[in-house]
The first five atom37 places (N, CA, C, CB, O) and aatype in JSON, in Angstrom:
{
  "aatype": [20, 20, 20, 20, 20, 20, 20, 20, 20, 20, 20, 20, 20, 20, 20, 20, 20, 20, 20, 20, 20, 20, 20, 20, 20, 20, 20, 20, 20, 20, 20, 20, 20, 20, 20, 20, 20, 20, 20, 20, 20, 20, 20, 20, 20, 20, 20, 20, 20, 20, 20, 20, 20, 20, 20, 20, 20, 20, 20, 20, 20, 20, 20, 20, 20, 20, 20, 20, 20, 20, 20, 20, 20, 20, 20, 20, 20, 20, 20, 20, 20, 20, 20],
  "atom_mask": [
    [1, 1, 1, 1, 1],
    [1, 1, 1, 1, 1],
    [1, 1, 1, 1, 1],
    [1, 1, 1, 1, 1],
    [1, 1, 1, 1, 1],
    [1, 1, 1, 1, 1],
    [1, 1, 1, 1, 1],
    [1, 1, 1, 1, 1],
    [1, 1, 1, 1, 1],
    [1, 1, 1, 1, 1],
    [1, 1, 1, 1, 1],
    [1, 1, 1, 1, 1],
    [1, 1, 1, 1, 1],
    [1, 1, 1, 1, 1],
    [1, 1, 1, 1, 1],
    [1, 1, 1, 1, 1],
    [1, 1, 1, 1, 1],
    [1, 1, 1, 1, 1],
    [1, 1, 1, 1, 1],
    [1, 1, 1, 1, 1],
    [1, 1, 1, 1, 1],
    [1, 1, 1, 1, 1],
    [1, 1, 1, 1, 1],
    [1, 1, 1, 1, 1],
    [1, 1, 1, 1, 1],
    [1, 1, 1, 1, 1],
    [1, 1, 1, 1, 1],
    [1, 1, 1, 1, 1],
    [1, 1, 1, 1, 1],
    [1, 1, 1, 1, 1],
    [1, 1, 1, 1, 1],
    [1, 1, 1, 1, 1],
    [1, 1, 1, 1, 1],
    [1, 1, 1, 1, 1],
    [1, 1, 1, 1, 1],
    [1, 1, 1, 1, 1],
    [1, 1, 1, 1, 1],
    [1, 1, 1, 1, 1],
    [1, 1, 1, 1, 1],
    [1, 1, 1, 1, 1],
    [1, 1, 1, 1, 1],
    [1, 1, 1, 1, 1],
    [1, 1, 1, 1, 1],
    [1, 1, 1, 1, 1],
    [1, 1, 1, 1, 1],
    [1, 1, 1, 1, 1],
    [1, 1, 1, 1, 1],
    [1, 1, 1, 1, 1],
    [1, 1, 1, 1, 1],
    [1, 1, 1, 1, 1],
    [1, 1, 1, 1, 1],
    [1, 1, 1, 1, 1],
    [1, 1, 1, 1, 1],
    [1, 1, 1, 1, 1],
    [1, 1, 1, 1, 1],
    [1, 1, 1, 1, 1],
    [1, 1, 1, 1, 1],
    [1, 1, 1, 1, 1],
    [1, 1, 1, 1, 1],
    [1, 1, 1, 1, 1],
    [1, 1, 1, 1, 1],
    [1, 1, 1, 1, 1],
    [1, 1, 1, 1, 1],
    [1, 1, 1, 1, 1],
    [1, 1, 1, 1, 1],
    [1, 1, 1, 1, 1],
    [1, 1, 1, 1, 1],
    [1, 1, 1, 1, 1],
    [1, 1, 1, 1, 1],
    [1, 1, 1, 1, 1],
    [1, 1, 1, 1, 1],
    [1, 1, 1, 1, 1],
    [1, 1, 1, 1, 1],
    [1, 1, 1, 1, 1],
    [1, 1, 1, 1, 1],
    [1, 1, 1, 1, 1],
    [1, 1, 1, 1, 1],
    [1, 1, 1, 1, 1],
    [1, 1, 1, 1, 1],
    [1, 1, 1, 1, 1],
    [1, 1, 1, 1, 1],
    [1, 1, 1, 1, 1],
    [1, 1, 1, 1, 1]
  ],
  "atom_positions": [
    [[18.13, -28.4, -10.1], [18.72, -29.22, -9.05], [17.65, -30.09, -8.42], [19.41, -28.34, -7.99], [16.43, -29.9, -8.34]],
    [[18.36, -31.04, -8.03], [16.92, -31.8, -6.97], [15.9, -31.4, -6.23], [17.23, -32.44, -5.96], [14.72, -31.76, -6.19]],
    [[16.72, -30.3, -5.45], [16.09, -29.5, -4.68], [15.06, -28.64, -4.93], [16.79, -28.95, -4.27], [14.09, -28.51, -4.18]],
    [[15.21, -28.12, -5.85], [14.35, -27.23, -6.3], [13.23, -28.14, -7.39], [15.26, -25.99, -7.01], [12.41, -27.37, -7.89]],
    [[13.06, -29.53, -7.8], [12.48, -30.51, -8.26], [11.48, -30.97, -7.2], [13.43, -31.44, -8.69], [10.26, -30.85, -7.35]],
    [[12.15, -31.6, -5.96], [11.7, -31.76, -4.66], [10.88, -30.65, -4.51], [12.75, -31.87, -3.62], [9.71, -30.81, -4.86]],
    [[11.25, -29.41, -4.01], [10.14, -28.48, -3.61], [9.39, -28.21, -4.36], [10.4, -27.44, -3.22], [8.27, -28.02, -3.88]],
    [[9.51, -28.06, -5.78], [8.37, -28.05, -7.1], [7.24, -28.88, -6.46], [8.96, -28.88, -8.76], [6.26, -28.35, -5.93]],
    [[7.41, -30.14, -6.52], [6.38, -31.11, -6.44], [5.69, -31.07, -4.99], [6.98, -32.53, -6.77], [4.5, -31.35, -4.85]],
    [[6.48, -30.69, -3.95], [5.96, -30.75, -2.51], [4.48, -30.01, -2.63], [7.08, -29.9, -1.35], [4.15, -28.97, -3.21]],
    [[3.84, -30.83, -1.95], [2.33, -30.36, -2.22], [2.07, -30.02, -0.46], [1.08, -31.88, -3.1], [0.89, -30.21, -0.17]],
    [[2.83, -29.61, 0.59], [2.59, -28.84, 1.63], [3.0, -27.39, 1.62], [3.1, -29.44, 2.6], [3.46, -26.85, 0.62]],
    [[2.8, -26.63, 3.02], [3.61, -25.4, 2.69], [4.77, -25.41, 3.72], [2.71, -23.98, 2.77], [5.08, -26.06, 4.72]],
    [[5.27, -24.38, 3.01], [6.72, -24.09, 3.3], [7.22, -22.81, 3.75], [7.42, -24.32, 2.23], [6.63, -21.87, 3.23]],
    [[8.05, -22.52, 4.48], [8.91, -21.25, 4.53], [10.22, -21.12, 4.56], [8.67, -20.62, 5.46], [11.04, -21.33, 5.45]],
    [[10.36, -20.65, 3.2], [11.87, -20.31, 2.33], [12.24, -19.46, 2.98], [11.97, -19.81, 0.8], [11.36, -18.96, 3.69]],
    [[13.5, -18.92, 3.08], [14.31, -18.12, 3.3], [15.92, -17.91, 2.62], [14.25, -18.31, 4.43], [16.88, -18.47, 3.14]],
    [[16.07, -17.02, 1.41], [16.86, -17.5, 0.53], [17.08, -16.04, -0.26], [16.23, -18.83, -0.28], [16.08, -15.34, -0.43]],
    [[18.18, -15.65, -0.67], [18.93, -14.6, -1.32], [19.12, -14.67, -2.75], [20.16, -14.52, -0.77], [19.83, -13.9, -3.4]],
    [[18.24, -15.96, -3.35], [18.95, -16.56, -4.47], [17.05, -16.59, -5.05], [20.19, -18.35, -4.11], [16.14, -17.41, -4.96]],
    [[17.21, -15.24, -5.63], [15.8, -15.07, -6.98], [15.35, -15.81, -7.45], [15.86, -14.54, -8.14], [14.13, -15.92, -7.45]],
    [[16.37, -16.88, -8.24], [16.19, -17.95, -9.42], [15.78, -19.22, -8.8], [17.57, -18.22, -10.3], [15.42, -20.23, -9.4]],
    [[15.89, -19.01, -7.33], [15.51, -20.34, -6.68], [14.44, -19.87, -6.18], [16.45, -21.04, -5.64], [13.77, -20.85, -6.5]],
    [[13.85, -19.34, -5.77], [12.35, -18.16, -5.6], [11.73, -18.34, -6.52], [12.45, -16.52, -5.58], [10.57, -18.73, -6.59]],
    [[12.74, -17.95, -7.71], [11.35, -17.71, -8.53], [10.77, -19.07, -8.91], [11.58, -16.81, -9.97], [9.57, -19.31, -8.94]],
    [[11.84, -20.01, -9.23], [11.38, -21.19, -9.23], [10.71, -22.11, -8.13], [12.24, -21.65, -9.62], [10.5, -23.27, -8.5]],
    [[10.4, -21.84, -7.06], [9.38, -22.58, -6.21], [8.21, -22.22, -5.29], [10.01, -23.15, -5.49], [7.27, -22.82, -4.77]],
    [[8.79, -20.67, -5.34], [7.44, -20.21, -4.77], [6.13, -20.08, -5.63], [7.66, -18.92, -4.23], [5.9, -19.6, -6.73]],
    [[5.52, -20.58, -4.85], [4.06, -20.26, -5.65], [3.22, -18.72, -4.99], [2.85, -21.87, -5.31], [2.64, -17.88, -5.67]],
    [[3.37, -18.71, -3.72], [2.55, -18.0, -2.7], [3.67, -17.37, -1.81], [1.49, -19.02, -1.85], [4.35, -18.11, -1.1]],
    [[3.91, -15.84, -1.84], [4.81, -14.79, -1.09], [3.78, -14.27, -0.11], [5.51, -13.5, -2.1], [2.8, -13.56, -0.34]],
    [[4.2, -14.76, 0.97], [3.67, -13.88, 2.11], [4.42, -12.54, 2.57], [3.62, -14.75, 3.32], [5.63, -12.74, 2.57]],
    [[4.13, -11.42, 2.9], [4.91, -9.9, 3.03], [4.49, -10.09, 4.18], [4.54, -8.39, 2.21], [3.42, -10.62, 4.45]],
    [[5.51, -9.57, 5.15], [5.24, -9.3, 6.67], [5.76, -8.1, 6.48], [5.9, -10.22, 7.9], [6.8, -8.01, 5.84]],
    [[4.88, -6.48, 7.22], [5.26, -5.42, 7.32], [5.16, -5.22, 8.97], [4.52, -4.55, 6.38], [4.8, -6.01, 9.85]],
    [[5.59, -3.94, 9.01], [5.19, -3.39, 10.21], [3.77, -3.03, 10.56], [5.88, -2.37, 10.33], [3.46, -2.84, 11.74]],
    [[2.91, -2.93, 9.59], [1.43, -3.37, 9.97], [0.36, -3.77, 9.26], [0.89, -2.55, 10.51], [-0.81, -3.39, 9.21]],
    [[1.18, -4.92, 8.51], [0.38, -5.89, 7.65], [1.07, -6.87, 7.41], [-0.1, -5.45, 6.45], [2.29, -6.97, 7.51]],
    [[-0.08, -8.06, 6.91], [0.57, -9.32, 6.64], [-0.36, -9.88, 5.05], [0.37, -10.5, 8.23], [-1.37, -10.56, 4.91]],
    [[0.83, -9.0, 3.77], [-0.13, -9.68, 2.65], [0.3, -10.4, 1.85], [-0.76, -8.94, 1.87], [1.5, -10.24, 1.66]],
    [[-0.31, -11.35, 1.13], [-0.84, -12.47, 0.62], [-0.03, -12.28, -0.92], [-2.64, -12.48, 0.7], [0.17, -11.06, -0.86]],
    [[0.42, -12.6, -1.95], [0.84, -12.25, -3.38], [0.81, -14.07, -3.64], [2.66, -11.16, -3.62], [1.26, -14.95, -2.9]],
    [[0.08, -14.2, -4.99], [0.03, -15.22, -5.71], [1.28, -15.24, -6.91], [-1.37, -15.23, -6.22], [1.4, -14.37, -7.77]],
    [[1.93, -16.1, -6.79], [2.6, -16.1, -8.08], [4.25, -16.25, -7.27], [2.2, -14.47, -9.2], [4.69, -16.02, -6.15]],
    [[4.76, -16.74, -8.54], [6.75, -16.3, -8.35], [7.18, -15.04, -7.85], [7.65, -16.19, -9.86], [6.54, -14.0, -8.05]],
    [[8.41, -15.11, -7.08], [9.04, -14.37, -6.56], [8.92, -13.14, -7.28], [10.14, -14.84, -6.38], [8.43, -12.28, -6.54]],
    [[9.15, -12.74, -8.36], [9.14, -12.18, -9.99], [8.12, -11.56, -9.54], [8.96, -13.16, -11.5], [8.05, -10.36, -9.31]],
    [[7.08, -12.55, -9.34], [5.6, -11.42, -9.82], [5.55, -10.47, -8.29], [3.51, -12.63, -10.13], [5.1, -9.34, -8.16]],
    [[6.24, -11.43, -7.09], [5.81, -10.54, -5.91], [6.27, -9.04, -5.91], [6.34, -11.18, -4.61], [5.67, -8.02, -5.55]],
    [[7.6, -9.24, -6.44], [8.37, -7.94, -6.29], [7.33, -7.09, -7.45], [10.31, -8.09, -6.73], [7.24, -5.99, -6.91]],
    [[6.74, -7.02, -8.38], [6.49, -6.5, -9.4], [5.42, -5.95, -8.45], [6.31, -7.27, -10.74], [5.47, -4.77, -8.1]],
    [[4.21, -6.94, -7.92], [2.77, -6.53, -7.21], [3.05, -5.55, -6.15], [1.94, -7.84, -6.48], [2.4, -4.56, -5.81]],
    [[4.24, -6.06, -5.66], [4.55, -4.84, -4.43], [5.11, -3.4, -4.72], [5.64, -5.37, -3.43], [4.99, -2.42, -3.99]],
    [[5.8, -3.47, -5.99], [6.0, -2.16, -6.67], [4.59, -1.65, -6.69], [6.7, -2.25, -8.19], [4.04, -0.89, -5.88]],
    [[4.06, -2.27, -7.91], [2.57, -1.87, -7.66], [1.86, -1.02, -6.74], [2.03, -2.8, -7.44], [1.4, 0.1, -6.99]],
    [[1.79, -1.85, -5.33], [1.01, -1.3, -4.44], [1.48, -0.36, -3.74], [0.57, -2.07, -3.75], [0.71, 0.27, -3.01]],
    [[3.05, 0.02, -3.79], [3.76, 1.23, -3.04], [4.1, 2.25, -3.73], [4.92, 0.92, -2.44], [4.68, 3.28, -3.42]],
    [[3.5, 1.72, -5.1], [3.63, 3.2, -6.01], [1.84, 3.74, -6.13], [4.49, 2.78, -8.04], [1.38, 4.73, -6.71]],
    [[1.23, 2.81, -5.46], [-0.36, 3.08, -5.56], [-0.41, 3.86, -4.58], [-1.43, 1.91, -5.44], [-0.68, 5.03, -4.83]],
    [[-0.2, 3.52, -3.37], [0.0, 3.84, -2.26], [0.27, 5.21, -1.67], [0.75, 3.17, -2.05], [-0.32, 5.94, -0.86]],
    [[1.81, 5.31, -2.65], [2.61, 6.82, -2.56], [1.65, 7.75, -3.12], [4.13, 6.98, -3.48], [1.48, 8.86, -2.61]],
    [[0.84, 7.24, -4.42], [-0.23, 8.29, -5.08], [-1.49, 8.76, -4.37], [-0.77, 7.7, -6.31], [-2.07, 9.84, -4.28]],
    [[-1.7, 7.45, -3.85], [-2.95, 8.18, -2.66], [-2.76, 8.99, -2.06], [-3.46, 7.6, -1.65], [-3.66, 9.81, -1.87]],
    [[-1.39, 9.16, -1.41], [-0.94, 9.61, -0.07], [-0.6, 11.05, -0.29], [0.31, 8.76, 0.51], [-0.78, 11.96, 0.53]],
    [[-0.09, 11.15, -1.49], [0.15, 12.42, -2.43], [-1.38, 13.06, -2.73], [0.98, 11.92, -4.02], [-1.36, 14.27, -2.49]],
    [[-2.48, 12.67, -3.11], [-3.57, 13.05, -3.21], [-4.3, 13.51, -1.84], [-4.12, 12.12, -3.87], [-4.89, 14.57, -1.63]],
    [[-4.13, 12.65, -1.18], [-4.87, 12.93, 0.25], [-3.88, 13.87, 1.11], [-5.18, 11.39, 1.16], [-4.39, 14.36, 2.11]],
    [[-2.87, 14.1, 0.91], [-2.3, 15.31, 1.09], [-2.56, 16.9, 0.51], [-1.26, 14.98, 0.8], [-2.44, 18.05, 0.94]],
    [[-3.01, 16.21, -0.8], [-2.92, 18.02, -1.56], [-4.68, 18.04, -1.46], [-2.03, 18.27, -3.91], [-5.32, 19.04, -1.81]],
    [[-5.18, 17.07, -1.06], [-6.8, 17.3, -0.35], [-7.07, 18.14, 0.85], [-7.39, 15.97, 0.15], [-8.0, 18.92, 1.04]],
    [[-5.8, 17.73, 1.82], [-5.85, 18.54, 3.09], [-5.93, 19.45, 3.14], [-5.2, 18.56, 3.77], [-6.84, 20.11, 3.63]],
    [[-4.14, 20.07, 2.2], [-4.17, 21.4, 1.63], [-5.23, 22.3, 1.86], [-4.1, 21.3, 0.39], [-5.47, 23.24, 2.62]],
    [[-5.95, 21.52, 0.68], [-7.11, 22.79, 0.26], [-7.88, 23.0, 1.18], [-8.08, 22.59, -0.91], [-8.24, 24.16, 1.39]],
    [[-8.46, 21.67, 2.17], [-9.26, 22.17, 3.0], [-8.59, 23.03, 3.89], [-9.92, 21.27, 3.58], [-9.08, 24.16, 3.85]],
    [[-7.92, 22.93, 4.45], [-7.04, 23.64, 5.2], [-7.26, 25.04, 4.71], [-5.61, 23.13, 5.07], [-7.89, 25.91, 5.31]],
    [[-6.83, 25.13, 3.85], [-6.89, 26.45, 2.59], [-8.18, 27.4, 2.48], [-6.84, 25.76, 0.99], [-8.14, 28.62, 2.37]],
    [[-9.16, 26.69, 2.51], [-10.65, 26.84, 2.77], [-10.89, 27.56, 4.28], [-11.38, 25.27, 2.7], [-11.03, 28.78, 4.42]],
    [[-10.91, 26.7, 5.23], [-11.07, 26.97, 6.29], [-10.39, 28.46, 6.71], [-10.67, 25.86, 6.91], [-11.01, 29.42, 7.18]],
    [[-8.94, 28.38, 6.41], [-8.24, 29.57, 6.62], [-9.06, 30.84, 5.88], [-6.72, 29.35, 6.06], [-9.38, 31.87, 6.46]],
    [[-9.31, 30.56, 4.6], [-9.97, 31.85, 4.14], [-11.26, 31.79, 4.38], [-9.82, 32.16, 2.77], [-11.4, 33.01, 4.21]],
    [[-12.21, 31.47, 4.61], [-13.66, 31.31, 4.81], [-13.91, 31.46, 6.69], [-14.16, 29.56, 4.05], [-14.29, 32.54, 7.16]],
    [[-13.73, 30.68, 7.28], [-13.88, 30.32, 8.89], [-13.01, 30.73, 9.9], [-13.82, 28.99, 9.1], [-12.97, 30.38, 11.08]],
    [[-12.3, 31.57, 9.25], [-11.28, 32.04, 10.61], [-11.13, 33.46, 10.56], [-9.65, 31.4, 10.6], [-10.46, 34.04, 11.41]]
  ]
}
């Protein structure tokens, strides 16, 4: 469509707001994420944002899972050793 021709070529920035993927994916270049306590940055189509953010909340969940069963043990430690 024009529109999405028009915004192709627009060489300022912009903020989309839109329900419609195929029009995302086609003009965004740069996805900004606003969370509840962050504001990050993803290069690429709509496509790639959702993919990077899978990414980082399945990275995320694994840390969180690790640094949990870390506690554990110390915890675990302490109880049998220091108390």
């Amino acid at each position: 469509s024009w529109l999405e021709n028009y915004l192709v070529n627009y060489s300022g920035a912009l903020i989309i707001v839109s329900h419609d993927r195929y029009f995302l994916d086609k003009v965004a270049t740069i996805t900004l994420d606003l969370t509840k306590h962050s504001l990050d940055r993803y290069v690429g189509n709509y496509s790639r944002f959702v993919e990077l953010k899978e990414q980082k909340l399945a990275t995320e969940a694994k840390n969180y899972e690790k640094q949990q069963k870390e506690i554990a043990a110390l915890e675990d430690f302490v109880n049998r050793n220091l108390v």
